[in-house]
VOGU-3710 file (C-alpha; in Angstrom, 3 decimals, decimal comma):
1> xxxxxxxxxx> 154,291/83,959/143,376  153,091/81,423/140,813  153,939/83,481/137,764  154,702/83,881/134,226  157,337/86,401/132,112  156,760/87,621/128,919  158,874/90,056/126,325  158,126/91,404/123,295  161,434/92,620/121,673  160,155/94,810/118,571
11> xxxxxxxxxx> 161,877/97,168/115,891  161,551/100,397/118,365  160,883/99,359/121,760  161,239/96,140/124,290  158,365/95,441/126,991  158,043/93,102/129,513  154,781/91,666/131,007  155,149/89,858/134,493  151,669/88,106/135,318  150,420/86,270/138,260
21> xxxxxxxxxx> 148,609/82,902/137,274  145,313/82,924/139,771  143,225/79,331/139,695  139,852/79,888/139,930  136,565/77,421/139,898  138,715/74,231/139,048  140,239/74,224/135,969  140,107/77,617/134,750  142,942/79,946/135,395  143,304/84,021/135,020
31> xxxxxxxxxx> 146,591/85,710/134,289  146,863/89,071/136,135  149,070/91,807/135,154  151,541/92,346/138,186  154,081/94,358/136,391  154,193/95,708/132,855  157,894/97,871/131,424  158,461/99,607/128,364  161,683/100,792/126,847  162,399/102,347/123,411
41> xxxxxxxxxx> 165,982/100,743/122,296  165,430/101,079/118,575  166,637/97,769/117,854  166,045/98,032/114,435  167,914/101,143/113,859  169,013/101,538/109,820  168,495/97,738/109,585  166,414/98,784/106,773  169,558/100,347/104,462  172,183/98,377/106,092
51> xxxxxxxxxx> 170,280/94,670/106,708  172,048/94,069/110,203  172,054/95,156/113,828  173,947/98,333/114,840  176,389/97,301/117,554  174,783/100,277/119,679  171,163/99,255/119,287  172,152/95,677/120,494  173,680/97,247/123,614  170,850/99,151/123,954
61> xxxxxxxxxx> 168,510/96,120/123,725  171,002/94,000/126,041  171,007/96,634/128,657  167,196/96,822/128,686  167,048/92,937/129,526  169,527/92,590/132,095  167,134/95,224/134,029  163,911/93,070/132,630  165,990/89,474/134,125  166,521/91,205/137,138
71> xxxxxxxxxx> 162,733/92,426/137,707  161,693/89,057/136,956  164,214/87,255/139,343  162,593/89,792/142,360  158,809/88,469/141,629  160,220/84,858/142,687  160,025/83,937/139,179  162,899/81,499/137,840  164,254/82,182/134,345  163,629/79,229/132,232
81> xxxxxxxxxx> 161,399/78,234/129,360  158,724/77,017/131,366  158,266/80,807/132,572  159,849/82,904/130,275  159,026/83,621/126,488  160,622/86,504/124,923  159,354/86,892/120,993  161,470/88,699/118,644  159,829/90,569/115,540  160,319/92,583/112,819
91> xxxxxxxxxx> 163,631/93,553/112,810  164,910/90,524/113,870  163,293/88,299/110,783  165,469/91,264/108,866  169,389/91,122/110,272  171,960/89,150/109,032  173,737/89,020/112,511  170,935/88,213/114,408  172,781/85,262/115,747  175,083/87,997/117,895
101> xxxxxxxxxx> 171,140/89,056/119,150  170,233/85,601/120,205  173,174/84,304/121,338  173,343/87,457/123,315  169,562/87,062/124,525  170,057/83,537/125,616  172,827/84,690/128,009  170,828/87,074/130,097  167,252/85,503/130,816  168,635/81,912/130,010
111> xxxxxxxxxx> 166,223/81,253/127,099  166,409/81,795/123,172  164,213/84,409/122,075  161,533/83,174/119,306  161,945/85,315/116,064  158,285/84,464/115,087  156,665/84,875/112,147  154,369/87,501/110,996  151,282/84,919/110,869  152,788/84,292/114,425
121> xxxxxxxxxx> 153,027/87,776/115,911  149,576/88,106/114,800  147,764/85,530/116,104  149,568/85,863/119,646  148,582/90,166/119,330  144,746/88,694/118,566  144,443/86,320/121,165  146,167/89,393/123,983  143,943/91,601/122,084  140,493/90,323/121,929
131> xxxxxxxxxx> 140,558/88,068/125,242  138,926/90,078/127,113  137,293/91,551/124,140  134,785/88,528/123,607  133,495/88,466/126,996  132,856/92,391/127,098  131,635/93,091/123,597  127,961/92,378/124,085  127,723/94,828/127,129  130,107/97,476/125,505
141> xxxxxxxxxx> 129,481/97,428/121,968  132,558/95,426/120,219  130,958/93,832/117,358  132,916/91,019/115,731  134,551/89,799/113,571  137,856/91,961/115,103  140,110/93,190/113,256  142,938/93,657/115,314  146,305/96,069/113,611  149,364/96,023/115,531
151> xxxxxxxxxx> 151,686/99,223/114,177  155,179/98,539/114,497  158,728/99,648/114,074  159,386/97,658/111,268  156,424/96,088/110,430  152,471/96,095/110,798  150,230/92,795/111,685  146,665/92,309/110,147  144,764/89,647/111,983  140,536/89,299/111,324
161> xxxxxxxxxx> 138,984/86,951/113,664  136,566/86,105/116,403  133,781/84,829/114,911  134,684/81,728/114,099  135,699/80,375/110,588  133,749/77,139/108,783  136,233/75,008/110,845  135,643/76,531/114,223  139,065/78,337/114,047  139,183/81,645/115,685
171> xxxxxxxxxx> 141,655/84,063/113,364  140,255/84,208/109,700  142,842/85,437/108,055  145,959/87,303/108,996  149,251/88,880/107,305  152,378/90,499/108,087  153,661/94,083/105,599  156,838/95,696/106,150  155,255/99,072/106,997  156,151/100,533/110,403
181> xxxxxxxxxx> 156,826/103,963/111,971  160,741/103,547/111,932  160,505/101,859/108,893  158,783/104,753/107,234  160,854/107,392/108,970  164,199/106,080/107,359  162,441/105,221/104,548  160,453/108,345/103,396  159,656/111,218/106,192  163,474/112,758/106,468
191> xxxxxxxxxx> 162,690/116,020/107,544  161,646/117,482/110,435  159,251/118,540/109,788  158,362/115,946/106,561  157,258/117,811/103,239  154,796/117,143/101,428  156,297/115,553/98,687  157,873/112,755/101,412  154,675/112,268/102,931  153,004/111,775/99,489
201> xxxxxxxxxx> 156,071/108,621/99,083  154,817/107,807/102,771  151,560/107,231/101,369  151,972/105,469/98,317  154,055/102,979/100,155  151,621/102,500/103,098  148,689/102,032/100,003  150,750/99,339/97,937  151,229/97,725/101,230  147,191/97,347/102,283
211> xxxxxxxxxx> 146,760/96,408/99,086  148,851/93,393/99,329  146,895/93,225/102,639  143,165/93,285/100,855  144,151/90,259/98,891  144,636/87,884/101,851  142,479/90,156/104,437  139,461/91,071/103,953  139,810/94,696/105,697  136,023/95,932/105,131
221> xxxxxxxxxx> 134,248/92,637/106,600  135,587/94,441/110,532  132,729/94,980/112,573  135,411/96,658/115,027  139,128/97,366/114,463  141,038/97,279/117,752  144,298/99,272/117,545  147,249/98,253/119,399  150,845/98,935/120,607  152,681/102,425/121,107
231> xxxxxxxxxx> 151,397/104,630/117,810  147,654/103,650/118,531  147,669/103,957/122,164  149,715/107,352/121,341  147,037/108,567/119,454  144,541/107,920/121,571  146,091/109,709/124,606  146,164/112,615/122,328  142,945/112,660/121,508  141,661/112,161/125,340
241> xxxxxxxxxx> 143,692/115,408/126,098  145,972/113,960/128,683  148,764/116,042/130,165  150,262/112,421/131,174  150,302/108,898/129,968  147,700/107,021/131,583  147,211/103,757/130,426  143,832/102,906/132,422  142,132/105,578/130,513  143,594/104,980/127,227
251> xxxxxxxxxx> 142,680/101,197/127,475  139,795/100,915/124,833  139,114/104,341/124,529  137,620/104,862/120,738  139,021/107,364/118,157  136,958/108,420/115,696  138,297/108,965/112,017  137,552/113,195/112,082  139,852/112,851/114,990  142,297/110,869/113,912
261> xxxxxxxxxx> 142,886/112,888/110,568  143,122/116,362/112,887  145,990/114,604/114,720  147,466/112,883/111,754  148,236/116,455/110,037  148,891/118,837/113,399  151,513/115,488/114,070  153,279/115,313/110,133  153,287/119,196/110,319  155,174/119,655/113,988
271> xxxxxxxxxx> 158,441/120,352/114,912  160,241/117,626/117,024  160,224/119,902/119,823  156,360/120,575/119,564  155,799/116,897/119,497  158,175/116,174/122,673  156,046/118,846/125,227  152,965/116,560/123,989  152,316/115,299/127,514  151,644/111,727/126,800
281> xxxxxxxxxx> 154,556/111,213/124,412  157,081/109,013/125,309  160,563/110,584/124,123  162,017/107,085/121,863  158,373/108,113/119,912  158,844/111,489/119,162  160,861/111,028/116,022  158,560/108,376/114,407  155,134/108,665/115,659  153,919/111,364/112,761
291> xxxxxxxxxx> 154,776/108,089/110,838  152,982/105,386/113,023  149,485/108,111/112,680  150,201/108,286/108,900  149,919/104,191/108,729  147,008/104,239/111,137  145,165/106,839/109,135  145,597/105,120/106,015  144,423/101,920/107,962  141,428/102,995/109,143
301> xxxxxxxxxx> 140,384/104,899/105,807  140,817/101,491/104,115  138,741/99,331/106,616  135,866/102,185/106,221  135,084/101,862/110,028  134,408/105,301/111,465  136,666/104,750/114,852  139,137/102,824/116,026  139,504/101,005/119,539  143,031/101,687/121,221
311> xxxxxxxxxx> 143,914/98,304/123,295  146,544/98,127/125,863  146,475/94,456/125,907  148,184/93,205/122,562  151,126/90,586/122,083  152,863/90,743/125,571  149,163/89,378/127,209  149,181/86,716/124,269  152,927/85,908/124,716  151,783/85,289/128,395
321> xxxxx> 148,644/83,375/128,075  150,903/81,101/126,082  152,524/80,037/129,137  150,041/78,546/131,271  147,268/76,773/128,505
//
């Protein structure tokens, strides 16, 4: 197979993206998903109070990759750079020892791992994001300029784009706030469930933050705001009713704000046990995802949109796409 590798190592969870790259009508080339993983390895466990990697977390994250190497290796795909990007995020731009992480990285799949920059991470979770976007929005309604939000662990990406700027470029403006659903569980939402007064702090936080955001991003100029990674896609499960995870169905399904408020508060007012039986939860979310709808939620009220687009295509597709143009 004539493929491609891609891995997205976040704050809570490590994916992988294997693609086939089909040439069609000359030039022009497709990338087709052939195998997508997820695993929640918390990488960026208490790297908020502490500043460095928790020797468990980078086992964790080490054990997930040797599995990822070995998937890749059975596709007929050769580790190397010319094949393989893994991006590092959040928690990575954080630790002090991230060295041990690289070094550790570059052993397994044979290539460094790119701690990239906010700006970075959010132009590659655009261009995965709104590929396919473009060429559907006239027929299904996406009206640009996109505003694309990428909830993380650590840290949440703002990227507004699609239309074009005065020079032809196609992200407008774009920034990176250290607001994410781990980040936001250590930080403020301690109980289980939170109370009130620590969702309040939860708040105020994820406010300061977007307003730092409305100075470089303008929020309320979205003609669509396309959701993506685990909280969003999460959400939007939940709100489908689905007694399983099923990504097909999830993929661009909208959420509108009424809805997302409803699951917002039933989510910050649970038990961990009544959020685990949620049938499309995935169990490394449990824990953090009343924080992940609390950032969303505030997102969305800020933008003024009245839904959101979930998107199962985000970084990993970008990460990929960078590979073969």
């Amino acid at each position: 197979m004539s493929g491609v590798a891609a891995i997205d190592c976040g704050t809570n969870s490590i994916r992988l993206l294997v693609a086939e790259v089909v040439h069609v009508d000359g030039d022009e080339v497709q990338v087709v998903d052939v195998d997508r993983r997820m695993e929640i390895v918390r990488l960026g466990e208490g790297v908020d109070q502490t500043g460095a990697f928790a020797p468990q977390a980078l086992e964790r994250t080490f054990d997930a990759l040797r599995g990822y190497a070995e998937a890749i290796r059975a596709y007929g795909i050769e580790l190397g750079p010319d094949t393989v990007r893994m991006v590092a995020t959040s928690a990575t731009r954080d630790a002090s020892n991230r060295q041990v992480f690289v070094d550790g990285v570059k052993e397994i799949i044979g290539v460094e791992p790119e701690v990239v920059t906010g700006l970075d991470e959010a132009e590659l979770s655009f261009v995965g994001a709104t590929a396919e976007f473009e060429a559907e929005a006239e027929d299904d309604g996406f009206t640009p300029p996109f505003l694309v939000v990428d909830i993380g662990g650590g840290s949440t990406e703002f990227v507004l784009g699609g239309e074009g700027g005065p020079d032809g470029e196609l992200v407008r403006a774009s920034l990176s706030v250290d607001v994410g659903c781990v980040r936001m569980t250590e930080r403020h939402l301690r109980d289980d469930p939170p109370t009130a007064e620590q969702v309040a702090a939860a708040t105020a936080d994820i406010d300061a933050a977007l307003d730092e955001v409305e100075k470089v991003v303008p929020l309320r100029e979205a003609g669509s705001v396309v959701c993506v990674a685990g909280t969003a896609t999460t959400v939007a499960g939940i709100a489908l009713g689905l007694p399983e995870y099923d990504s097909e169905r999830i993929h661009h399904t909208r959420v509108d704000v009424a809805d997302l408020g409803r699951i917002t508060d039933e989510l910050l007012r649970s038990h961990h046990a009544e959020r685990a039986r949620i049938g499309v939860m995935h169990p490394g979310r449990v824990d953090v995802i009343g924080a992940g709808a609390l950032v969303l939620s505030r997102v969305l009220a800020r933008t003024g949109a009245d839904c959101f687009t979930a998107s199962e295509h985000d970084i990993l597709d970008g990460v990929a796409w960078s590979l073969v143009v």
